[in-house]
ZADO-1210 file (C-alpha; in nm, 4 decimals, padded with zeros to 6 digits):
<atoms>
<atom x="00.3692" y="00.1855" z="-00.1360" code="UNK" pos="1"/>
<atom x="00.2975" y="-00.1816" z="-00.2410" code="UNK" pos="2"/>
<atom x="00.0789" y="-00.2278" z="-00.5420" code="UNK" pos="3"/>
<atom x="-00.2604" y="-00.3224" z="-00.4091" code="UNK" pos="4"/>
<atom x="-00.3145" y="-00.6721" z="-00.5953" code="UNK" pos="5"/>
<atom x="-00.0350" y="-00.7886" z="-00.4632" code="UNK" pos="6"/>
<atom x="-00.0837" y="-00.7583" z="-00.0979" code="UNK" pos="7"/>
<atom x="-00.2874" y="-00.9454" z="00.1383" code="UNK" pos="8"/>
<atom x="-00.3917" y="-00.8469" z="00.5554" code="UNK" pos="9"/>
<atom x="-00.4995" y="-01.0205" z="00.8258" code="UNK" pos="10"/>
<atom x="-00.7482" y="-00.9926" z="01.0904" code="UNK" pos="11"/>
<atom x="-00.8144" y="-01.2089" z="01.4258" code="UNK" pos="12"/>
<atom x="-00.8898" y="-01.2092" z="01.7507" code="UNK" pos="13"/>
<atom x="-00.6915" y="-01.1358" z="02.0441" code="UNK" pos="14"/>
<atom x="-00.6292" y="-01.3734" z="02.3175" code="UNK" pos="15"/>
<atom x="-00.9361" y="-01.2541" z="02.5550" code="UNK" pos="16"/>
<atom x="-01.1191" y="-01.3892" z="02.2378" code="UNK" pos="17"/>
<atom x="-00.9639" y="-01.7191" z="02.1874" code="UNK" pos="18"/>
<atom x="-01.0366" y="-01.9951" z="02.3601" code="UNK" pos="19"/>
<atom x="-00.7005" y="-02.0672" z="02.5033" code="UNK" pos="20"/>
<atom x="-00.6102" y="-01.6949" z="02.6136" code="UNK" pos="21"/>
<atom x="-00.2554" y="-01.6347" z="02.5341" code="UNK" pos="22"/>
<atom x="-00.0920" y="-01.9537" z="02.5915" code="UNK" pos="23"/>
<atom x="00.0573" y="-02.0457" z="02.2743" code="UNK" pos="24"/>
<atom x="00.1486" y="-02.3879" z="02.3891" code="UNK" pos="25"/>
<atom x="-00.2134" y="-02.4854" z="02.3419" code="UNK" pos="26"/>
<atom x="-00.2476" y="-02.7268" z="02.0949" code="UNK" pos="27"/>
<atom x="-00.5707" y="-02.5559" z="01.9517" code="UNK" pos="28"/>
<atom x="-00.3577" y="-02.2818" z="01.9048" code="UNK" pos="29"/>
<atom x="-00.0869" y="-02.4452" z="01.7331" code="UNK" pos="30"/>
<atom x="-00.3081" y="-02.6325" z="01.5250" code="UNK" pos="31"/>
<atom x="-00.4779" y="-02.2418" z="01.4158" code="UNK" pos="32"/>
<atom x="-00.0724" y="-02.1392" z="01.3334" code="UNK" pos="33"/>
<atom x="-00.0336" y="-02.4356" z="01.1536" code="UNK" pos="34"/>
<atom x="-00.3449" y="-02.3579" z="00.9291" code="UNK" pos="35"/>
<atom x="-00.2527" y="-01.9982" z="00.8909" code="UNK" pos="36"/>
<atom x="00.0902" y="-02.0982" z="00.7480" code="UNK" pos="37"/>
<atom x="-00.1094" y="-02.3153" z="00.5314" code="UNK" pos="38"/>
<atom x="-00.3206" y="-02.0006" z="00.3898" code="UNK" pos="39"/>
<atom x="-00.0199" y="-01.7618" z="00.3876" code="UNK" pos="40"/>
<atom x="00.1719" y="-02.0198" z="00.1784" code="UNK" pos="41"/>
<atom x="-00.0750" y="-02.0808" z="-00.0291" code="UNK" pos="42"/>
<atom x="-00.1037" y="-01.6877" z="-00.1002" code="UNK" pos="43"/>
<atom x="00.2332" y="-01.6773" z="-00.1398" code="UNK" pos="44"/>
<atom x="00.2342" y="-01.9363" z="-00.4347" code="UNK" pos="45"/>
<atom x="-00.0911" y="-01.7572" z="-00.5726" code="UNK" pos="46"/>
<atom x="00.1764" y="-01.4168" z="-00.6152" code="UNK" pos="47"/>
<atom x="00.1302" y="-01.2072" z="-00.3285" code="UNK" pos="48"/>
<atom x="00.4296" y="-01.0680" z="-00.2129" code="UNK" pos="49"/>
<atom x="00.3291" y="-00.7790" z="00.0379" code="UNK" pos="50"/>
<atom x="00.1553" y="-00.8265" z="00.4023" code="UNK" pos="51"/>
<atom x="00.0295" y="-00.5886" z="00.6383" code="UNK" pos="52"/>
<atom x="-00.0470" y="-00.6927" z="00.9884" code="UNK" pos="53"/>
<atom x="-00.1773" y="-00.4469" z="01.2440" code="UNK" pos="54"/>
<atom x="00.0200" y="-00.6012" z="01.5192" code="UNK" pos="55"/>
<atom x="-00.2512" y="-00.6465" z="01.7441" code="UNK" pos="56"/>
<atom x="-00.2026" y="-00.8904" z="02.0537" code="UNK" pos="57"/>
<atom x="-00.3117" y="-01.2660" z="01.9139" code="UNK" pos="58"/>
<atom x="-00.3262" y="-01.3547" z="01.5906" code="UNK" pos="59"/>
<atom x="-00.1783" y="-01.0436" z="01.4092" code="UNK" pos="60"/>
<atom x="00.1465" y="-01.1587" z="01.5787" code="UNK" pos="61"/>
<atom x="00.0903" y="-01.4919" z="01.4747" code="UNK" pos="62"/>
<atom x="00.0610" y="-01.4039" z="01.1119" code="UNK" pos="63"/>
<atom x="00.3355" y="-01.1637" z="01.1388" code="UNK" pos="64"/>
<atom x="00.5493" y="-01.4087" z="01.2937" code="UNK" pos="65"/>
<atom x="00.4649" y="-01.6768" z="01.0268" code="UNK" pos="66"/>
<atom x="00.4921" y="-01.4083" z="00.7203" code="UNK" pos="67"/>
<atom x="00.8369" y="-01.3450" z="00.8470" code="UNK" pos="68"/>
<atom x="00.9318" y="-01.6788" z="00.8388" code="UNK" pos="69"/>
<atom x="00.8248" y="-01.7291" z="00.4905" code="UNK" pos="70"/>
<atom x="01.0873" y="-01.4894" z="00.3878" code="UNK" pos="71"/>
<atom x="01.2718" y="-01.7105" z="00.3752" code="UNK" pos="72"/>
<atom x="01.1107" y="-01.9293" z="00.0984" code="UNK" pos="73"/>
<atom x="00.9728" y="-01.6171" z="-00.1045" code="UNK" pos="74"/>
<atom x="01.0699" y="-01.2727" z="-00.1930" code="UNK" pos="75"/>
<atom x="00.7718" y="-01.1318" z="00.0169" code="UNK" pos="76"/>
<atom x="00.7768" y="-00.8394" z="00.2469" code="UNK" pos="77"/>
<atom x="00.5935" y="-00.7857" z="00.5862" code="UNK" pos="78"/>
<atom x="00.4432" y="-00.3959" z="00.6820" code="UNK" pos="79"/>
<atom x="00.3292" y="-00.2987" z="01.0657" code="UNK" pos="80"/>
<atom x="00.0287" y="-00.1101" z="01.0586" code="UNK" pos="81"/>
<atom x="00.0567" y="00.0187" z="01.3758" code="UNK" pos="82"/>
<atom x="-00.2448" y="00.2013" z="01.4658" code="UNK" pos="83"/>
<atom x="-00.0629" y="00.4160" z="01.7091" code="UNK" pos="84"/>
<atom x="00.2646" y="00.4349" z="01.9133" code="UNK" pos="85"/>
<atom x="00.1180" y="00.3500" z="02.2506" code="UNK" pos="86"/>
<atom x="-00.0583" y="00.0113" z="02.0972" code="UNK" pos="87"/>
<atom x="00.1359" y="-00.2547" z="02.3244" code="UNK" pos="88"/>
<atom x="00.2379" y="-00.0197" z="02.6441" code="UNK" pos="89"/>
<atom x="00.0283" y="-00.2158" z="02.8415" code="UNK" pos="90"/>
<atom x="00.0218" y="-00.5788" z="02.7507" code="UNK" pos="91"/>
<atom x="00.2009" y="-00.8468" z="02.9375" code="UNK" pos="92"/>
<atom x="00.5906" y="-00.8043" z="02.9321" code="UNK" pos="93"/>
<atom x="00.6652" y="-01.0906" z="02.7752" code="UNK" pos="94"/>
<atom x="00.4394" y="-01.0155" z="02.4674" code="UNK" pos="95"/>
<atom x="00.5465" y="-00.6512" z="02.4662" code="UNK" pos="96"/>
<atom x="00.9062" y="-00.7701" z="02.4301" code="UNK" pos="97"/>
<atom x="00.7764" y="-01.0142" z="02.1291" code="UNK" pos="98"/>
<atom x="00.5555" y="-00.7336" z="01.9911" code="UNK" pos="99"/>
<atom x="00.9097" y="-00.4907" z="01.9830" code="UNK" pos="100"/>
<atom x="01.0996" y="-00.8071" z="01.7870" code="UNK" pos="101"/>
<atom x="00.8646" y="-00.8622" z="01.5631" code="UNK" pos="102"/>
<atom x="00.7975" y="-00.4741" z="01.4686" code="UNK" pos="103"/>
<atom x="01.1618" y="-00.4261" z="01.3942" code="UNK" pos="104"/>
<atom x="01.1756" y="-00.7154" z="01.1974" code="UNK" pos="105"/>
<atom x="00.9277" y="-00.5760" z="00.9878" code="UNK" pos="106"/>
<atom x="01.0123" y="-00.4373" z="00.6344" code="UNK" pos="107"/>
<atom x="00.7728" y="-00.1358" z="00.6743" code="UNK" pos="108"/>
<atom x="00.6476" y="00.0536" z="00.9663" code="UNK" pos="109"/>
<atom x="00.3115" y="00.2285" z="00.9139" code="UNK" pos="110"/>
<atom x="00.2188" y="00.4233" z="01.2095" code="UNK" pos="111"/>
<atom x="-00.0916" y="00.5572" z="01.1338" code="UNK" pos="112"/>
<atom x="-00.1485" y="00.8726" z="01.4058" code="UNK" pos="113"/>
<atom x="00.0223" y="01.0124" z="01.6730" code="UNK" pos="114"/>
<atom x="-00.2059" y="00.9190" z="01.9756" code="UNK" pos="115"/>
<atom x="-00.4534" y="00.6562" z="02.0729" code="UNK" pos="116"/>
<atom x="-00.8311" y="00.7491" z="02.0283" code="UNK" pos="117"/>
<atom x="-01.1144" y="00.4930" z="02.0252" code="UNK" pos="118"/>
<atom x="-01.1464" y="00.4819" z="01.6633" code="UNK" pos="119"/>
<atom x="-00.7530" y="00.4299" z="01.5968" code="UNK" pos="120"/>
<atom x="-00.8163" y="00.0661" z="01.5771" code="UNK" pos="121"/>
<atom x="-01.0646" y="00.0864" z="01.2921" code="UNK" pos="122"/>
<atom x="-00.8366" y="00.3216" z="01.1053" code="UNK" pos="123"/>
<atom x="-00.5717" y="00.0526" z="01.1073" code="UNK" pos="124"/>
<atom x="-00.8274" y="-00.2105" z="00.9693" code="UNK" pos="125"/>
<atom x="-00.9815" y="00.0221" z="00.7116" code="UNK" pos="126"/>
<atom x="-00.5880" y="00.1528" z="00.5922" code="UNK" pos="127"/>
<atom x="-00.4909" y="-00.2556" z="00.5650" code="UNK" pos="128"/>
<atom x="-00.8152" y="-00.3151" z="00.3390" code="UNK" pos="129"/>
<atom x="-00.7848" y="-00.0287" z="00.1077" code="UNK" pos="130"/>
<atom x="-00.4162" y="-00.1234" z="00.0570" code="UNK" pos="131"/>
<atom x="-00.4733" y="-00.4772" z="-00.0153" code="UNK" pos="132"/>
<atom x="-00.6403" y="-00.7742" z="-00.2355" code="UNK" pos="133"/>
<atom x="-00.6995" y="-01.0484" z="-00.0012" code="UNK" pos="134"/>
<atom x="-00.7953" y="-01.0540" z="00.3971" code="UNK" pos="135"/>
<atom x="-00.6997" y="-01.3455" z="00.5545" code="UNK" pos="136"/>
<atom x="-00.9417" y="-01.3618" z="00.8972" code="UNK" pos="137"/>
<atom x="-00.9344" y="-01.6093" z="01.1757" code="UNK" pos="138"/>
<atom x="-01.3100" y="-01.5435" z="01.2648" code="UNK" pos="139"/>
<atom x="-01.6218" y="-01.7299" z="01.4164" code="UNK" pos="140"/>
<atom x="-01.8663" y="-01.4831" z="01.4227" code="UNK" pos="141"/>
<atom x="-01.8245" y="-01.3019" z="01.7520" code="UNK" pos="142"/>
<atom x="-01.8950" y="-00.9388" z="01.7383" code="UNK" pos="143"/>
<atom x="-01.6376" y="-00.7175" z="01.7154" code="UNK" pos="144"/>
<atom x="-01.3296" y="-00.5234" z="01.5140" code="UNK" pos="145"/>
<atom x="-01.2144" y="-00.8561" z="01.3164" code="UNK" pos="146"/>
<atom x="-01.6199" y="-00.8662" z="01.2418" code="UNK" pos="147"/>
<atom x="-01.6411" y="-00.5391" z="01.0831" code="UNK" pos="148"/>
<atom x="-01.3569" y="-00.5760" z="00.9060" code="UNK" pos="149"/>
<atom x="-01.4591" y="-00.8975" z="00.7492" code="UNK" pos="150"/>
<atom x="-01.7755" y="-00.6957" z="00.6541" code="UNK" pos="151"/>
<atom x="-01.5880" y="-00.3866" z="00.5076" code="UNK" pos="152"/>
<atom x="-01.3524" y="-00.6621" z="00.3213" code="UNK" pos="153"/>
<atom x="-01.6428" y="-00.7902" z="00.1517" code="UNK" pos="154"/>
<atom x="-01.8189" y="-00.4570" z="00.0759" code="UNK" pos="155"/>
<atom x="-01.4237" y="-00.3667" z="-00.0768" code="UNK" pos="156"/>
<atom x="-01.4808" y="-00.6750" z="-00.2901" code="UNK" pos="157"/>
<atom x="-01.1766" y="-00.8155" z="-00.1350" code="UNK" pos="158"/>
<atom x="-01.1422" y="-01.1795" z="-00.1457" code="UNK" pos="159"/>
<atom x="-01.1515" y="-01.3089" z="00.1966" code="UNK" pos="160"/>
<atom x="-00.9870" y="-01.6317" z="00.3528" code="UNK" pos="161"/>
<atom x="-01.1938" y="-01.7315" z="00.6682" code="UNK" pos="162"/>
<atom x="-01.0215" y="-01.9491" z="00.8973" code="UNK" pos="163"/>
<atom x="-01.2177" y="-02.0527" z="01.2384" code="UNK" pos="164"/>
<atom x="-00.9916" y="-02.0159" z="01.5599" code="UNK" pos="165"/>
<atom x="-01.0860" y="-02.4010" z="01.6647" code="UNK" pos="166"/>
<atom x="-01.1326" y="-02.6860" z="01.4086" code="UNK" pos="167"/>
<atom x="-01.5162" y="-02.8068" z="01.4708" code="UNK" pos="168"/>
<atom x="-01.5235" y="-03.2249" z="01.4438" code="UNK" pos="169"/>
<atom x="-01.5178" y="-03.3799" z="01.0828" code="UNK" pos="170"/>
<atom x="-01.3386" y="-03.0349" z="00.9604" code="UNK" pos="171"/>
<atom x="-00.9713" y="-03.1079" z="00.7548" code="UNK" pos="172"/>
</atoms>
């Protein structure tokens, strides 16, 4: 177990949520990678060292992705919180075959129950706040699991890194 003030999470939409769907050749969504390496870097330099990602379709594999690539600038580790086995058997091929890389590239696997029920999902997102200092969330306002989670972040007194999926005019 990582020592809380050290790690950091993530939350985000998937790609039904985002406004380019799951091509990652968009350039809105590069531009959104681009800013999340920003924020992970920075938290890096700030002393975190652990992540969790829950490995969700969308931006959890971004950040995953990205936090494994920082590895190799800082001694940081990566942690699945997978909130059950079954959580990619029926996405796209092609994203099921990333989701696999990217899970055993991980440093730590947390699968969190045996079987999928409805509220698996928010028992991922409530282990990966209780287990960490900082949320990083790619969030606009839209209803939903990364919504609550912001919300439960803040009640935690977590601090939280919003980051909108699409940069609005005049926004750096």
């Amino acid at each position: 177990m990582r020592a809380r003030q050290i790690s950091c999470c993530f939350s985000g939409y998937r790609p039904d949520k985002l406004p380019w769907g799951g091509n990652e050749d968009d350039p809105r969504c590069r531009a959104l990678q681009e800013r999340l390496r920003q924020v992970i870097d920075a938290a890096c330099a700030e002393g975190y060292r652990h992540f969790i990602c829950g490995m969700a379709d969308g931006v959890d594999l971004y950040c995953c992705r990205i936090v494994q690539e920082l590895r190799r600038v800082y001694p940081i580790t990566v942690e699945a919180a997978v909130p059950c086995p079954q959580q990619a058997d029926h996405w796209p091929s092609a994203r099921r075959t990333q989701y696999k890389i990217l899970l055993a590239n991980c440093d730590q696997v947390t699968v969190l129950q045996p079987s999928y029920d409805r509220r698996c999902m928010m028992r991922r997102n409530r282990y990966m706040v209780d287990h960490a200092a900082m949320l990083i969330a790619v969030f606009d306002g839209q209803p939903g699991g990364t919504c609550r989670t912001v919300e439960y972040a803040m009640e935690q007194g977590l601090d939280v890194a919003i980051i909108p999926p699409v940069m609005q005019e005049g926004d750096k």
